[in-house]
C-alpha positions in Angstrom: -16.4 -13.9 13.9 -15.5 -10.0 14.1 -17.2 -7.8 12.1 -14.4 -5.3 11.9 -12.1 -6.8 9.0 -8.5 -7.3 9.5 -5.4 -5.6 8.5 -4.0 -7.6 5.2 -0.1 -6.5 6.7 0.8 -4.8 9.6 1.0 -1.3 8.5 -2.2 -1.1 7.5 -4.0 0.4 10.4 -7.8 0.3 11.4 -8.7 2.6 13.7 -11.9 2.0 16.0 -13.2 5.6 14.5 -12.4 6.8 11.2 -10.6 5.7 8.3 -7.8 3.1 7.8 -4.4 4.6 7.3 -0.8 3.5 6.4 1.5 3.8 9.4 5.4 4.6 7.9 8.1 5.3 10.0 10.2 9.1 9.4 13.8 9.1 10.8 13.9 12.4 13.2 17.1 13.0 11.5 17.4 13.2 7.8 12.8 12.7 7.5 13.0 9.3 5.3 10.4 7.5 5.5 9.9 3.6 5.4 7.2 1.1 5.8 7.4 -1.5 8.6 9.5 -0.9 11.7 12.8 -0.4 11.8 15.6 0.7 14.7 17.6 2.5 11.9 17.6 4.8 9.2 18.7 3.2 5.7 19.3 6.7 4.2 21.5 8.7 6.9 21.8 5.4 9.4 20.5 7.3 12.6 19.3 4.7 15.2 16.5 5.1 17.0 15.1 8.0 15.8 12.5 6.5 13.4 8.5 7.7 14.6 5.5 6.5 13.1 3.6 8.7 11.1 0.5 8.3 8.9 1.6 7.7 5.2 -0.6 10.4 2.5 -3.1 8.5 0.4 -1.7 9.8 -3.3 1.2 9.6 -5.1 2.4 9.0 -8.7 3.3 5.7 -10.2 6.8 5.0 -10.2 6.9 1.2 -12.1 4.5 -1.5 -13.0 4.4 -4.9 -14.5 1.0 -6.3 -15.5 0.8 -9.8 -14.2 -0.5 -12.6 -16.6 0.7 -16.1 -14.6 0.1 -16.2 -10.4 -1.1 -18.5 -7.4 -3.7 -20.4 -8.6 -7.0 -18.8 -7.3 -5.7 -15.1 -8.5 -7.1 -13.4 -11.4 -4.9 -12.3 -14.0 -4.4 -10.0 -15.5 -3.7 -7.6 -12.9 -1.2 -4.6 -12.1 1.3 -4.8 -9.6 2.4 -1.4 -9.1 5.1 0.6 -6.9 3.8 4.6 -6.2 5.5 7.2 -4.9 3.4 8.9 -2.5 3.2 12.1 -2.1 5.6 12.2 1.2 8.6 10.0 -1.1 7.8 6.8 0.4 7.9 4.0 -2.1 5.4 1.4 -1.7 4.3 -1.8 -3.8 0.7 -2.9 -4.2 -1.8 -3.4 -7.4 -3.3 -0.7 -9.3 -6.9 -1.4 -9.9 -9.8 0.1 -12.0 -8.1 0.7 -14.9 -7.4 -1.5 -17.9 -3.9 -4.0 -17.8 -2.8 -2.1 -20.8 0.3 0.1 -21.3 -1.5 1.9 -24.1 -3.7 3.5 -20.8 -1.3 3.0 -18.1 1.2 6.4 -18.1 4.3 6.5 -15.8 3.9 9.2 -13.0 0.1 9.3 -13.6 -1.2 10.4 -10.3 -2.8 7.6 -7.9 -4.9 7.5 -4.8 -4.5 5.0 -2.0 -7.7 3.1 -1.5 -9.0 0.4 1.2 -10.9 -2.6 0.1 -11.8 -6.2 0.7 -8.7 -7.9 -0.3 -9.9 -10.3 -3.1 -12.3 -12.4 -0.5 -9.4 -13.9 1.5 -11.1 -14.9 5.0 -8.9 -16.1 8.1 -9.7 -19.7 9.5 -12.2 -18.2 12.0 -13.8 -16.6 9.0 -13.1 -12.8 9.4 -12.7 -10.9 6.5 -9.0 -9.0 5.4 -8.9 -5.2 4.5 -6.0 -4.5 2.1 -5.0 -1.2 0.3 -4.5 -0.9 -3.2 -3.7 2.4 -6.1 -6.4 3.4 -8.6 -6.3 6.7 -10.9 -6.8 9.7 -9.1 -10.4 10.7 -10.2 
């Protein structure tokens, strides 16, 4: 059993000093920026001129939908969220520490990017899973 946790999806790195980051990938071209890799750019269709660079950890919400039926096993309610970070990538994930209600919840209300235990999920060898999620910027 490691006692460094693992990266819940790929682009979620863990560096052996300092803290975990999300890696995007900027087209050299036009500066889109995506998550995951990708030989092209979506937006002005350059190939191979995408570079990984380290995603910023705010944004403002874009959407949200607050969750009330899942996967057995998950709690609900919870927030399902896409931000905007700060550098125009769009990225999906939940927004936590706040209330599942839209009387509190404001469109564009800023958000940071925050690194946790993701819900107790544990890989057959029993290492532990780091996942990233939004909160309220405080």
């Amino acid at each position: 059993m490691s006692n460094k946790p693992l990266p819940v999806v790929p682009y979620l790195k863990i560096p052996e000093a300092g803290d975990p980051y999300l890696e995007g990938q900027k087209c050299g071209d036009c500066g889109a920026t995506y998550l995951g890799e990708r030989n092209s750019c979506s937006k002005c269709g350059a190939r191979d001129q995408l570079k990984p660079v380290t995603l910023p950890n705010s944004g403002k919400l874009y959407s949200y939908s607050i969750v009330h039926r899942s996967f057995p096993g998950i709690e609900v309610p919870y927030v399902s969220a896409i931000v905007d970070l700060d550098d125009g990538t769009a990225i999906k994930g939940n927004l936590i520490n706040i209330e599942p209600d839209p009387e509190i919840i404001a469109f564009d209300m800023a958000v940071d990017v925050v690194f946790g235990d993701a819900l107790g999920r544990k890989d057959s060898d029993g290492n532990s899973y780091l996942a990233y999620f939004f909160q309220p910027k405080t």
